[in-house]
C-alpha positions, 0 to 999 in steps of 0.5 A: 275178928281183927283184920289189917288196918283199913285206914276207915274210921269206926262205925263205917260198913266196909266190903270185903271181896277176896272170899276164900270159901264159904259154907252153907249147912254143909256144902263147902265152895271154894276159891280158885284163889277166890270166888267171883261175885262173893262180898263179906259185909263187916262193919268197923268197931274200933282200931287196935295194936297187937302184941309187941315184938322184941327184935334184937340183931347182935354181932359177936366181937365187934359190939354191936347190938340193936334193940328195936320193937314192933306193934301191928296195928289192926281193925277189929270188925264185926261181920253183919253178912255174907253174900255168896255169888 
């Protein structure tokens, strides 16, 4: 699972605290946005930049033109637990 970059380094065990939902064979709790108590235990496995995106900003007449990229970078995580409240 790729999350936003944490800024932690790899092989660290990071807490997770705005839970949305979870399921639990078949009984489905959710969030008034989130839900007190819950944690999703993830452990860091190695940090990775998306797809690059082309941005390109022309006015007519007036020769103006950019040309400028994007790369997201992200932290790809593995999640050891859920604990629900």
């Amino acid at each position: 699972m790729d999350v936003e970059l944490l800024h932690e380094p790899d092989g660290t065990t990071v807490e997770l605290s705005n839970v949305l939902l979870i399921e639990n064979e078949g009984s489905v709790t959710t969030g008034k946005p989130f839900i007190p108590g819950a944690k999703v235990v993830a452990e860091v496995m190695e940090q990775v930049k998306g797809e690059k995106l082309i941005v390109f900003r022309y006015k007519q007449k007036t020769r103006y033109h950019v040309k400028t990229g994007h790369r997201q970078k992200f932290n790809r995580v593995q999640i050891t637990s859920i604990l629900p409240a």
